[in-house]
Each structure stands twice: as C-alpha cells, then as structure tokens.
N, C-alpha and C positions, 0 to 999 in steps of 0.2 A: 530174352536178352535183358527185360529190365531187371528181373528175380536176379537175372547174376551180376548184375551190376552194384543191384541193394545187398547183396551180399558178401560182396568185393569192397564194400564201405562198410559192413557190421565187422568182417574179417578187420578191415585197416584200424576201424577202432576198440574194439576187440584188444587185438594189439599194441595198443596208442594207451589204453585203460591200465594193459598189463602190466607194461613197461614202466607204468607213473608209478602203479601201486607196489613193483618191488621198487623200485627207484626211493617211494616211502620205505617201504620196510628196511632198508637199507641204512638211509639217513637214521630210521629211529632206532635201531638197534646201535646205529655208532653213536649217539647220542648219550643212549643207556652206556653203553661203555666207558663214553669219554665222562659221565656222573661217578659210575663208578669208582674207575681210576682216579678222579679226582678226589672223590671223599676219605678214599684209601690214603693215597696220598698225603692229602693235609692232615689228617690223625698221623702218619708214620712220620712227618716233618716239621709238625705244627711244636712248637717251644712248649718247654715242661713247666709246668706250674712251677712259680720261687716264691718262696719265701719272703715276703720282707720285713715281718715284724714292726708294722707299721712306720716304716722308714723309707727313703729313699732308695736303700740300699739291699741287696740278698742278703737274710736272715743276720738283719739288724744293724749290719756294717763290719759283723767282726768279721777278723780272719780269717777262712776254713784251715787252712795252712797253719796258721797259729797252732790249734788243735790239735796235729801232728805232732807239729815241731816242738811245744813248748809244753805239750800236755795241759795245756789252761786254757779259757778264752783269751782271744789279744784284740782290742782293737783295733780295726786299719783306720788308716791315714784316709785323708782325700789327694795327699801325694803319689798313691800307688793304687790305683783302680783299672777296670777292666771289664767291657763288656762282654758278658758269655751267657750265652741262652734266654736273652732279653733282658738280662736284668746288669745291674751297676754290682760290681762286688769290691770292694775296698780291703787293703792287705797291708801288714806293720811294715811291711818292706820291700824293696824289687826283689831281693830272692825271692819272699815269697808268690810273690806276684807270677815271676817270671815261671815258678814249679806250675804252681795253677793253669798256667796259659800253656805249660809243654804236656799236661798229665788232667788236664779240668776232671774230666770222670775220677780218677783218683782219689782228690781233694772235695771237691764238691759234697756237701751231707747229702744222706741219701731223702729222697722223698720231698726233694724239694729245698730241702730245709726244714720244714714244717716237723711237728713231733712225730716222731716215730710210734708213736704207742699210738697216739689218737690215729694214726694212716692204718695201724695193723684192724683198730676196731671200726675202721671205715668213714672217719670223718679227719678235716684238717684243724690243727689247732698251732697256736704261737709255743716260742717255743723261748727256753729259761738259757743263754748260750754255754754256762757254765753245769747245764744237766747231759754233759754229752758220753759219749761209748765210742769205742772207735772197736770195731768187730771183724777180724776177718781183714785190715785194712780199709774201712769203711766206719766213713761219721757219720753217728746216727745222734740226733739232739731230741730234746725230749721238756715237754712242759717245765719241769720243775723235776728237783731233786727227787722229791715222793716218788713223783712218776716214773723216774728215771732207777729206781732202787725197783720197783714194779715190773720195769723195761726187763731189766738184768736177771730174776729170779727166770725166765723161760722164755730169753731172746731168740733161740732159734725158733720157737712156733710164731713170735710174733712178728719175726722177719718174712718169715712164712708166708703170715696174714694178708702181713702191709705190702708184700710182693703181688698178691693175687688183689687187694684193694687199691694201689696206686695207679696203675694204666688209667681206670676210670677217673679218679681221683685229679690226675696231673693233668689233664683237662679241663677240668669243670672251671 
C-alpha cells in the first residue's frame, strides 16, 4: 500500500512537472512570436528616412510640388507646411500644399529626398534641389548637376539599383 501510494504522488507530480513545462513551452513560443511580429512590424511601419539637407525642413525646405508644377525649385514659405512621415515639409502655396497632403506618395522625391545616384550606388548623400528629373511621374533629385547629367545617361538601371538599395538604406 505504501509503493502505491509513493506512486500516486510520482504520478500527481509527474503531471504537475508536465503541465508547468508545456505551460513554458507555450508562454515561450508566444513570446517568440509576439518578437517576431513586432520587429516585422516596426520595419513595415517604422517612417522612411527624409532628407533634410541640414535644415529643419525635408530636403532643404523647398517645394516638392513646385518641381511639378513650375518645372524649377520653389521655395516654400513657413506659411504653408505640413507634417508627413516625420518630417516638416514647407510649400510656395496652399494649392500646393493641399495636392501634397491629397497625393504625398505622388509628390514626395523618391528615396527620401536624398540623391538618387548616391541611393542607386548604396550610400545617402545631400542633394543640389535644382539637380532634379521627374521620371515616370516621380522626383528624383540628385547631388549636383554633374551628377544629375550621370543620373540621366542610364536612369532606368539606376532606379533599378536604388530600388533594391533603399529598403535598407531608409532605415539606417
């Protein structure tokens, strides 16, 4: 009687051991999970690298709008601004302001703002506002003229580039 009794307590904790240790296995695979999905998350939500051309403002204060509309840089005002994707962007006018806030992906240069040439060779660089290209319906700005004449002789391999280099890049 005592052997079944000593065994009727190995049984109960036995069972008592089992129960704890998926009870862990449990908590730590949802654990890993909920790491998971978090780090997924904050990469697929986290705000994209901007430009600011050592300014307060996305790449340098001008317009992106301008660039469209007027074919030139314009600068904005501090009468017409707008917060989008962490950054301050300033615009010559409420029209323009108001397209940006209905269309931002539209307007917006691509890669941040940052040049386009130095994103396609895998690094970020400032950028000249008057070196720009609008391609495809998309502003691509560019260090400097030179560079921007460099951009232009073989822009679709280097949209290419800078497409397979920015994910990384618009993080760091």
């Amino acid at each position: 009687m005592h052997e079944a009794r000593q065994e009727l307590r190995l049984d109960a904790a036995t069972r008592v051991n089992r129960g704890f240790a998926q009870f862990m296995f449990a908590a730590l695979a949802t654990f890993f999970v909920l790491v998971v999905v978090w780090g997924y998350a904050g990469q697929v939500f986290a705000a994209e690298r901007v430009n600011t051309n050592s300014s307060a403002f996305a790449i340098g204060g001008y317009d992106p709008v301008g660039h469209f509309r007027e074919q030139k840089p314009v600068v904005g005002s501090d009468a017409h601004t707008a917060t989008w994707n962490g950054k301050t962007w300033r615009f010559a006018t409420a029209e323009n302001r108001a397209a940006f806030l209905a269309e931002p992906d539209r307007y917006a240069p691509r890669y941040g703002g940052f040049c386009a040439y130095a994103v396609s060779q895998g690094y970020v660089a400032p950028i000249d506002p008057a070196a720009f290209s609008i391609v495809d319906g998309r502003l691509y700005l560019n260090y400097s003229p030179a560079i921007k004449q460099r951009w232009e002789k073989d822009c679709a391999a280097y949209v290419g580039a800078a497409e397979k280099n920015w994910p990384k890049l618009s993080q760091e």
